[in-house]
Each structure stands twice: as structure tokens, then as C-alpha cells.
C-alpha positions as CSV (number, residue, x, y, z in Angstrom):
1,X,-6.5,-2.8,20.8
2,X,-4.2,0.0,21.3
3,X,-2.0,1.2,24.4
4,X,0.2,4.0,25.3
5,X,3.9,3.7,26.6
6,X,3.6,6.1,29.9
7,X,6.4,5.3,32.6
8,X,7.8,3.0,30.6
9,X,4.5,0.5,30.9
10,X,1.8,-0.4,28.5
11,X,-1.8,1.5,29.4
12,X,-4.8,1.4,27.3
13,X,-6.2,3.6,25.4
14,X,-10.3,4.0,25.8
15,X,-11.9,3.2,21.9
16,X,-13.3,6.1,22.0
17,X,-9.9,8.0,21.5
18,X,-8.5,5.6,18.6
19,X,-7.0,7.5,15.8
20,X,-5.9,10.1,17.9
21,X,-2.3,10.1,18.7
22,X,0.6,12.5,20.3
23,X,3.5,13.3,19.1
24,X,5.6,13.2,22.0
25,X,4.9,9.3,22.8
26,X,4.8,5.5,21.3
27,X,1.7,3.7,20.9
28,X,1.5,-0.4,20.4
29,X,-1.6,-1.3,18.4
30,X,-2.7,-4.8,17.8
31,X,-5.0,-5.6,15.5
32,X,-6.5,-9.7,15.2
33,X,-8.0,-10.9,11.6
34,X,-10.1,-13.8,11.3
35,X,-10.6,-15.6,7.7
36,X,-12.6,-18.9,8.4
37,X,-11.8,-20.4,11.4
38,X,-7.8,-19.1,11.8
39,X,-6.6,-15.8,13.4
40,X,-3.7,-13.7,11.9
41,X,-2.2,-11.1,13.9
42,X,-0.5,-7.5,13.1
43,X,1.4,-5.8,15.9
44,X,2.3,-2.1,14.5
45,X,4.7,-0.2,17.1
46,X,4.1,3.9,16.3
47,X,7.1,6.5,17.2
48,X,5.9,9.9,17.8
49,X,8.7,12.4,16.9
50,X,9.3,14.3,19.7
51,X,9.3,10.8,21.9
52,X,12.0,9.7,23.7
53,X,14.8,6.9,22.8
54,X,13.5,5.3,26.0
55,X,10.1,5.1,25.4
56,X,10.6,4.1,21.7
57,X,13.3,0.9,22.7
58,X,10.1,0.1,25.6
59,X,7.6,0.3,22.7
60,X,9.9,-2.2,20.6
61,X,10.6,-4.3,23.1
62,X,6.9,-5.3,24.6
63,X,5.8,-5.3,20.7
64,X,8.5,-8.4,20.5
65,X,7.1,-9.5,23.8
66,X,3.7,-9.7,22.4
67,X,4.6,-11.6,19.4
68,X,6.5,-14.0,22.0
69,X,3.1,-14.4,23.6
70,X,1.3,-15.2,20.2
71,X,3.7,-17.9,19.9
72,X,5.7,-16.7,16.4
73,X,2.3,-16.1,14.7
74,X,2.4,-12.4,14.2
75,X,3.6,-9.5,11.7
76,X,5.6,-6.7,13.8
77,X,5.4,-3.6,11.8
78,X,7.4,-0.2,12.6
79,X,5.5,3.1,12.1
80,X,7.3,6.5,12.3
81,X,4.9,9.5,12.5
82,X,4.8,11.2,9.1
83,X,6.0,7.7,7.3
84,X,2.9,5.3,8.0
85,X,2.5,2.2,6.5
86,X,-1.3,2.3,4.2
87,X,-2.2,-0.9,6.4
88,X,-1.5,1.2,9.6
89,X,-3.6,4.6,7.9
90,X,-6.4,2.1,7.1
91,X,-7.0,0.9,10.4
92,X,-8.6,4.5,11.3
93,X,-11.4,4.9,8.9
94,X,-12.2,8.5,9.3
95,X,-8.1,9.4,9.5
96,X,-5.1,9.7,11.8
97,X,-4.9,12.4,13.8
98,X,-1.4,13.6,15.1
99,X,-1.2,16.2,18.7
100,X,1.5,17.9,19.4
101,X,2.3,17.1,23.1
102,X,2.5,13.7,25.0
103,X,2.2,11.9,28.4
104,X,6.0,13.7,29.6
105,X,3.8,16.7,29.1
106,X,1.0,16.1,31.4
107,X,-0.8,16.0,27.8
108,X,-3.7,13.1,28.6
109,X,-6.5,11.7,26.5
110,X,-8.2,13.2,24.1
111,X,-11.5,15.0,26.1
112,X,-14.7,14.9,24.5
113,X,-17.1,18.2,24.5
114,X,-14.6,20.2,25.4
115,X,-14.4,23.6,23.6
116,X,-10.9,25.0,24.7
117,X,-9.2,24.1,21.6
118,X,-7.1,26.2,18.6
119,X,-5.1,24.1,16.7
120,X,-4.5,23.9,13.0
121,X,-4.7,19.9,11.2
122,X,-2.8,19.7,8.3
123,X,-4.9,16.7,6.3
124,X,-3.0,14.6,3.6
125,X,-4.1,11.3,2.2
126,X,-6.3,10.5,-0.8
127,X,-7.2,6.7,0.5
128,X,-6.3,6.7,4.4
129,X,-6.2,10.3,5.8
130,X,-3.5,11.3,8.2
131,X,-4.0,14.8,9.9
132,X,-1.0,16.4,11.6
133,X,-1.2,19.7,14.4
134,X,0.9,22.3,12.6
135,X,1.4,25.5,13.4
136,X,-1.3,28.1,13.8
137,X,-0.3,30.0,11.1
138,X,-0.9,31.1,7.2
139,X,2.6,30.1,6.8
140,X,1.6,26.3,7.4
141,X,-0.6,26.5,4.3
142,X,0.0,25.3,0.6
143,X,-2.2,25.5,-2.4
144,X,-2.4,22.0,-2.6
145,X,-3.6,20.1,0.3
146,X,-6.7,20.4,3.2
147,X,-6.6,22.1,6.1
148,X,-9.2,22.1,9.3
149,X,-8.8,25.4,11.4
150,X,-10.8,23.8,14.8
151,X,-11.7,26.5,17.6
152,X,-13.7,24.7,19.7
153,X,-16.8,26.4,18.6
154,X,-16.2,25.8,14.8
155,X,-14.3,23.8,12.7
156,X,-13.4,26.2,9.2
157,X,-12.3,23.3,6.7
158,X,-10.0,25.4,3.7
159,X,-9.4,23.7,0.5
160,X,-6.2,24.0,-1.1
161,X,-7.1,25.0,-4.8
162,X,-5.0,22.5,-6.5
163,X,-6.1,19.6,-4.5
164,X,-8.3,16.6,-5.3
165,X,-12.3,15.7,-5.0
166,X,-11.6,12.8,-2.6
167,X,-9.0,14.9,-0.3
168,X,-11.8,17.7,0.2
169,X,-14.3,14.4,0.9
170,X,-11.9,13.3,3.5
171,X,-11.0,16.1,5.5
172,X,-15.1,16.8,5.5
173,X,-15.6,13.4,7.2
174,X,-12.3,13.8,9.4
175,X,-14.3,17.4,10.3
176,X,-17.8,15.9,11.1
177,X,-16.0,13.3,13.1
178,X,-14.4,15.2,15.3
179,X,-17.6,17.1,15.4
180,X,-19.6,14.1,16.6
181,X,-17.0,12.3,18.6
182,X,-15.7,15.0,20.3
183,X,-18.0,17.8,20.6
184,X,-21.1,16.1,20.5
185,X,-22.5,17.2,17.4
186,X,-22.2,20.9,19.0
187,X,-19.9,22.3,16.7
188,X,-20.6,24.6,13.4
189,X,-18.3,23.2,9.8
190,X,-18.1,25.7,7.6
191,X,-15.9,25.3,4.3
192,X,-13.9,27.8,2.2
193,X,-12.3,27.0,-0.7
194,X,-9.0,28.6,-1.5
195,X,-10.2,29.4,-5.6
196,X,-13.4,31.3,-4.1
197,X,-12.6,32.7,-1.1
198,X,-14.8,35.5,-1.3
199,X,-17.8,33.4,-1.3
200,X,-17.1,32.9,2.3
201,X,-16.4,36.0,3.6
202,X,-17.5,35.5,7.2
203,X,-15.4,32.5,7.9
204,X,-12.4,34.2,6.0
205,X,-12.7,36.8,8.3
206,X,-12.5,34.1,11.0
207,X,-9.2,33.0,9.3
208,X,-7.6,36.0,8.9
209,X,-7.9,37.0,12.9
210,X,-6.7,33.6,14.2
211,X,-3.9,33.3,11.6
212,X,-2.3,36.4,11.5
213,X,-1.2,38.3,8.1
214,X,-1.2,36.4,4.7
215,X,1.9,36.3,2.6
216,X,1.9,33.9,-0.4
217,X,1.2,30.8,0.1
218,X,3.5,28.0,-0.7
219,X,3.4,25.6,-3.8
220,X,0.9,22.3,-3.8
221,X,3.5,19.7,-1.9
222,X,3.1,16.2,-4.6
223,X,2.2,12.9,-2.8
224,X,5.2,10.7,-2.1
225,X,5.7,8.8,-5.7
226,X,8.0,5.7,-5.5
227,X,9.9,5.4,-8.8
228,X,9.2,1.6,-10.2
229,X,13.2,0.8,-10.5
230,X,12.8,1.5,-6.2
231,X,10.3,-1.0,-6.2
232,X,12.2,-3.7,-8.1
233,X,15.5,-2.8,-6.4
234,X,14.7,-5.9,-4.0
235,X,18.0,-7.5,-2.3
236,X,17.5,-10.3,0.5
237,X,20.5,-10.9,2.8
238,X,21.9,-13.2,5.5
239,X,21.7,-11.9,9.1
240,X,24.2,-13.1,11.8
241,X,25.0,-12.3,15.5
242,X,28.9,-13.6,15.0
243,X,30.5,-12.1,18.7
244,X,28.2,-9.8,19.4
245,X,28.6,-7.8,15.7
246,X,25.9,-8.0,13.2
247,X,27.1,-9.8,10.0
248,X,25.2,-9.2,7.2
249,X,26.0,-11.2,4.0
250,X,24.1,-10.5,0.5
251,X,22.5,-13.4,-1.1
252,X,20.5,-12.5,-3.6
253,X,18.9,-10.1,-5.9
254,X,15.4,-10.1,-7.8
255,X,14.0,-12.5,-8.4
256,X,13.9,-14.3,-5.7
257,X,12.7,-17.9,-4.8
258,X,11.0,-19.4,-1.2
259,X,14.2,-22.0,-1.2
260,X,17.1,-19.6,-0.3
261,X,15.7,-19.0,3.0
262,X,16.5,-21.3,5.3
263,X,14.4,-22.6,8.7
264,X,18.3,-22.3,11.0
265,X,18.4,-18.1,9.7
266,X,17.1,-15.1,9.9
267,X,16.9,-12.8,7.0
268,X,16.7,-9.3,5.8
269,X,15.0,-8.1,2.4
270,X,15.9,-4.7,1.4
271,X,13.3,-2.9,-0.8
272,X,15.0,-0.6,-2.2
273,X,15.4,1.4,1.2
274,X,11.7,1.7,0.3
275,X,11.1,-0.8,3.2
276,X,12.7,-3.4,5.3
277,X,11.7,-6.9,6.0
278,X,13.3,-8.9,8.5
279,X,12.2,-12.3,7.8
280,X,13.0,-15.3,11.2
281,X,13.3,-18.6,10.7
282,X,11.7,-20.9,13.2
283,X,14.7,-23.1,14.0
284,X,17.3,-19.6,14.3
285,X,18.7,-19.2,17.9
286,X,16.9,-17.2,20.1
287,X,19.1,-14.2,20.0
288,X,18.8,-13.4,16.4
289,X,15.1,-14.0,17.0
290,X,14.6,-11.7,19.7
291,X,17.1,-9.3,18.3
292,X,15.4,-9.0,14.6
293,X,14.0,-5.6,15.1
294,X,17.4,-4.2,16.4
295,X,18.9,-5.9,13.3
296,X,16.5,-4.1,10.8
297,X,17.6,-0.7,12.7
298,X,21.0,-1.0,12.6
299,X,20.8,-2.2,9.4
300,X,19.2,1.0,8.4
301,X,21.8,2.8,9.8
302,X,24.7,1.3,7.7
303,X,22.9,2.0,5.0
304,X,22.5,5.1,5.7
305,X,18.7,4.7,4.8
306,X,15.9,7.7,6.9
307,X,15.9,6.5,10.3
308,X,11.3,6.7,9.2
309,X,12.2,3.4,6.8
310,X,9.5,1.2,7.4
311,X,10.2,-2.0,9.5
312,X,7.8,-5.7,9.4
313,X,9.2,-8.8,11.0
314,X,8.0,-11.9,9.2
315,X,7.9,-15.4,11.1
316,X,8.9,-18.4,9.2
317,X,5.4,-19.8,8.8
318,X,3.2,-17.1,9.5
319,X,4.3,-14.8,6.6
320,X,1.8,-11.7,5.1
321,X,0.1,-12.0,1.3
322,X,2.6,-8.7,0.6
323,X,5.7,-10.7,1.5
324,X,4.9,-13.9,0.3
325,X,4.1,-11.5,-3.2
326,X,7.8,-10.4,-3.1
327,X,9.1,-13.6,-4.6
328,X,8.9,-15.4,-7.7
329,X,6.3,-18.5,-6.4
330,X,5.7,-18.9,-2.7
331,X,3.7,-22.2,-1.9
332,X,2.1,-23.0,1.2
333,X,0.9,-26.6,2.9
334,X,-2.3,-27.7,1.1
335,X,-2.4,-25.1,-1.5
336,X,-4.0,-25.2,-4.9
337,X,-2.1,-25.1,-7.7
338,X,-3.6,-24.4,-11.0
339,X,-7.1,-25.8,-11.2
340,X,-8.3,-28.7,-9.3
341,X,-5.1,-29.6,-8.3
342,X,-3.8,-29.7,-4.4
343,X,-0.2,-30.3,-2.4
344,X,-0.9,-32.3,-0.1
345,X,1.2,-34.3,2.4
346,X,1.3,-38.4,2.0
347,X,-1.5,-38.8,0.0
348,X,-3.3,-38.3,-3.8
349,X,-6.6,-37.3,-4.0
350,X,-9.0,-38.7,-7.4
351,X,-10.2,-35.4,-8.5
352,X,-13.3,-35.8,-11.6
353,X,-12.5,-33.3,-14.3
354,X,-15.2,-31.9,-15.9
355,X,-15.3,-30.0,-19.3
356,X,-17.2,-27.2,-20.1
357,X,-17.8,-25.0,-23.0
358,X,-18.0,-21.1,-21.2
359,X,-18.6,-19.8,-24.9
360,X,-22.2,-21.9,-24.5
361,X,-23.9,-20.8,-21.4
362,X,-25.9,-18.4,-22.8
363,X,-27.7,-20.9,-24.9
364,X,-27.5,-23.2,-22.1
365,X,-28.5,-21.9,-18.6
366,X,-29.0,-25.1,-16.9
367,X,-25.0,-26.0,-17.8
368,X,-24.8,-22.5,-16.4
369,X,-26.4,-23.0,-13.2
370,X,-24.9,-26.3,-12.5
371,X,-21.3,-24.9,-13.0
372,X,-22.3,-21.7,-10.9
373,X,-22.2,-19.1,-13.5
374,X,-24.0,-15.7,-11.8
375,X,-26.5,-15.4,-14.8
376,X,-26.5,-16.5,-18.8
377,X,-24.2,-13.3,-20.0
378,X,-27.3,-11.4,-21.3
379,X,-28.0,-7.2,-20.5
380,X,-25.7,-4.7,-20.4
381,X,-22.3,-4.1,-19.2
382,X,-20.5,-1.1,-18.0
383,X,-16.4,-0.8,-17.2
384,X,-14.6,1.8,-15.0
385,X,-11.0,2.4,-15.0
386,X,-9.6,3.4,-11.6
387,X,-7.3,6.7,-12.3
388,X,-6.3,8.5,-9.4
389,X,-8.4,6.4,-6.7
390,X,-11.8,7.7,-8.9
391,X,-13.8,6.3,-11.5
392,X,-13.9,7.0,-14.8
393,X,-16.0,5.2,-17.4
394,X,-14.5,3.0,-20.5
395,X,-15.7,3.7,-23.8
396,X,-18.2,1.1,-24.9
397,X,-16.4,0.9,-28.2
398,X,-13.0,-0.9,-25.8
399,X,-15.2,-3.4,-24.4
């Protein structure tokens, strides 16, 4: 579910708009997982740049009340446009697109078959695609990246030529989408790309009248690459409200262990300004609850971190799989530990070990199928390595 901050109040936005959002405002999206029979919840607060401090604090403040209403049991998140986190991206399969504009600007939901459109989408993103208005211009180009020229009438897709295979797949999908979501299916995708552009000389001609005279277009622009001494520069601290001040004390440095947080406090983990985690205990008073966001921010602030750091608030109990992987061993009630064995509370359970030889099952299937191997090991076998998101076949002579 998603809504829209307009006069300060939460309105939602139709499904039939999701993924597309406006620069100019802040959007609450709540998305509910189910594994088995329990329910996890993810609320993800999104800042458009050009929105207002007022909408942004209203935005905060009704994601906290959310989570209030969920009873502790969800995962705030803090997105700033242009600094997504890959969770938020992955929600919208066929990509992210960012309009210049907002509700201040009388700028209302996105209309479907309507043809009065010139705007230029700027698309990044090799896994989850995020495509931001830029301006109309060759000047907005690079040789590195996709861009979707949409006029209504037809969509001109222009591959940078120093990008990748699955960037030119991605902006193709985001251009059929927006073909059949919006238009209808009444629109014409044609494709140039920038190594053979005189293969398409119609739609360059196109090009050249909407976006004005061609200079030389700027280098490819590299993905964002964290260095791996970011990554491992983790740091949890103490968090206080002593008279109104925020107090934050360091306690301890990689790697860290489930026992220094304590059920009375609230927490922040610093990853390497990389991202923020502000971690509540259950038992904490209700101010530093309620005031864990505005802790992570103006923690950001005296650490003079970009005011885009990414934000979560963890509740004590209700923690993600990508925190609970930040420490050294994080055990929960009634897990498994190693094989066959449980923690459970007050009581032992008499678990029968049984031995088997895996080295055997070819030459014994029915072992096999009573210790629920998928076949006896016989035919062949192929292995891909994953390199840049593709596949790429292992020799046979590694396996």
C-alpha cells in the first residue's frame, strides 16, 4: 500500500500508479510479508527532493505512527530520492520512476492514455531500475547509461555505448511498461544505440529536433561501489534523551555480539556512514522510542554524514535477516542450532540420530529416497558463476 502526504494527511495512491513518484512530495509505502503463518512488516518513508521540511517531518511522523499501530512489529526504513535502499528499488519490478513536480504544484496522479507528454528518463540500475525526469536536453546524456526520450506518441529508448546488456534489458521493459500502463499499448518504441547511431536515422532525427544541438557527451558515470573497509567500519552506540540533549555514547566496534544490547535502551549502529540503524529496545521509555528516527537524523548531522544516509529502525524482537547478519551470532527463541539440535524454553526434546553415508547414495537409492536426496547423483552437471549480475559458465575442468 502506498499513500501520498498532500495537506499534511495520508491519501492513497490508486495501484495502478505504483512506481511512479514526484519529486516535490513524500510517499509512505507499506509493504506486509507472510512466511508460514506469521506476518512481517516494512514501512519505507520516501523524501522527494524538492519536498518540503513539513511534509517530510508529516511523512516521519505517521510512518512512526504506523509502526505504533502494528504494535512494535515493523522495520521503518528512510528513502531519499536518488539514495534508495535495493529493498525499496525491488518493490517496483519494472523500475522507479521519478517526476519532476508534486501535489504543491497542482501536479496529480499519473494519467493513463494521455499523449501530452516530453520528458527525458534518465534509467540507472542493473538489478532494480530507478528512472529519474532530467532535463530535456543532450547535455543530460552520458556514454554510459539508458535513456527513454517519451513524447507521447513514441518512446525513443538511446543506449549509452559503454553500458551493460541488462541496463539496455531494463530500460526496454521500463519503455513497454509505460507503453502498456499508460498509453494503452498506443505508443511506437523505437531504439538507437549510441555506437550505431546511423542505423537509426529517423529516430535520430527525432532526437536531434527535441534536444537541441549536440556537444560531446559526458563520460559513463560508474555505479556507486562501497569500498569493503566501509562495510566493516561498523560502530554500535548508546542513545540517550538526558534533559532534552541527545547523548550518544560509543560501545563497541566490529565484531559485535546480541548481548551488548540491552531490553531498557535504544541503540544506534553506524555502518560506516554507509547506513544507520537505530535499534529500540522493548522496555526503553517511550520518548526515546518515539524519538528514534529524530535520533538517527540528528545523529547524521553530527557526523556530518549526507543528509540521503539511509535510515531503518529495528524493534527489539522483530529485527530483519540484514541486521540480525551484522553481528557475530544472533539467536532467536526456538531456533536450530547446528543439526538436529533446538533452544527451546523449559524443556529437552529426545531427538533419534541417524547416520548416513552421502558418499553411498548412488549405489543405494532406496537410502536415497528415505533421507530425501532429489535423485542418485547420476547425469550431468553444469555451474555458472554470477559476475556482474550475468551468467557465465565454469569450466568443466573446476568442477
Amino acid at each position: 500500500q502506498i499513500w501520498r502526504i498532500e495537506a499534511m494527511k495520508m491519501v492513497p495512491v490508486p495501484s495502478s500508479t505504483f512506481g511512479s513518484f514526484y519529486d516535490g512530495d513524500c510517499y509512505i509505502v507499506l509493504a506486509i510479508h507472510k512466511t508460514g503463518s506469521n506476518l512481517s512488516y516494512d514501512i519505507h518513508y520516501w523524501i522527494g527532493q524538492a519536498s518540503s521540511q513539513d511534509e517530510q517531518g508529516a511523512a516521519a511522523i505517521y510512518t512512526t505512527q504506523m509502526d505504533d499501530f502494528l504494535k512494535g512489529r515493523a522495520v521503518q526504513h528512510r528513502e531519499v530520492q536518488g539514495n534508495e535502499s535495493e529493498a525499496f528499488r525491488g518493490y517496483f519490478k519494472q523500475g522507479l520512476v521519478i517526476r519532476k513536480g508534486g501535489v504543491a504544484s497542482g501536479m496529480k496522479q499519473v494519467k493513463t492514455n494521455s499523449y501530452e507528454v516530453r520528458r527525458l528518463l534518465h534509467v540507472k540500475g542493473k538489478r532494480n531500475v530507478v528512472a529519474g525526469e532530467v532535463e530535456v536536453s543532450w547535455n543530460s546524456f552520458n556514454c554510459g547509461d539508458v535513456f527513454l526520450l517519451d513524447l507521447g506518441r513514441i518512446i525513443i529508448q538511446w543506449n549509452g555505448p559503454e553500458g551493460s546488456r541488462m541496463e539496455r534489458l531494463r530500460g526496454m521493459t521500463l519503455a513497454k511498461e509505460i507503453r502498456d500502463q499508460e498509453r494503452g499499448g498506443r505508443t511506437y518504441v523505437g531504439v538507437v544505440d549510441g555506437e550505431n547511431e546511423t542505423e537509426s536515422p529517423k529516430l535520430m532525427e527525432i532526437m536531434n529536433h527535441v534536444l537541441g544541438q549536440r556537444g560531446s557527451l559526458k563520460a559513463a558515470v560508474p555505479d556507486d561501489l562501497v569500498e569493503p573497509a566501509v562495510k566493516a567500519a561498523l560502530k554500535l552506540y548508546h542513545v540517550s534523551d538526558s534533559e532534552g540533549k541527545l547523548v550518544v555514547r560509543e560501545v563497541a566496534t566490529r565484531p559485535l555480539t546480541q548481548d551488548l544490547l540491552s531490553h531498557e535502551d535504544c541503540y544506534i549502529l553506524d555502518q560506516g556512514g554507509l547506513k544507520i540503524y537505530v535499534w529500540k529496545g522493548k522496555n526503553a521509555n517511550a520518548q526515546e522510542r518515539t524519538g528514534a528516527m529524530n535520533q538517527a537524523l540528528n545523529f547524521i548531522k553530527a557526523k556530518q554524514y549526507p543528509p540521503s544516509t539511509q535510515v531503518e529502525v529495528q524493534n527489539d524482537g522483530a529485527e530483519s535477516a540484514v541486521f540480525q547478519q551484522l553481528f557475530q551470532k544472533w539467536t532467536l527463541p526456538n531456533q536450530t542450532s547446528g543439526l538436529g539440535k533446538t533452544h527451546t524454553l523449559g524443556s529437552v526434546a529426545k531427538v533419534e540420530q541417524v547416520k548416513f553415508d552421502a558418499t553411498s547414495m548412488h549405489v543405494q537409492p532406496q537410502v536415497a529416497a528415505q533421507q530425501k536426496m532429489v535423485d542418485d547423483g547420476s547425469g550431468e552437471v553444469e555451474v555458472w558463476r554470477i559476475e556482474d549480475l550475468e551468467l557465465v559458465p565454469v569450466d568443466s575442468k573446476w568442477l
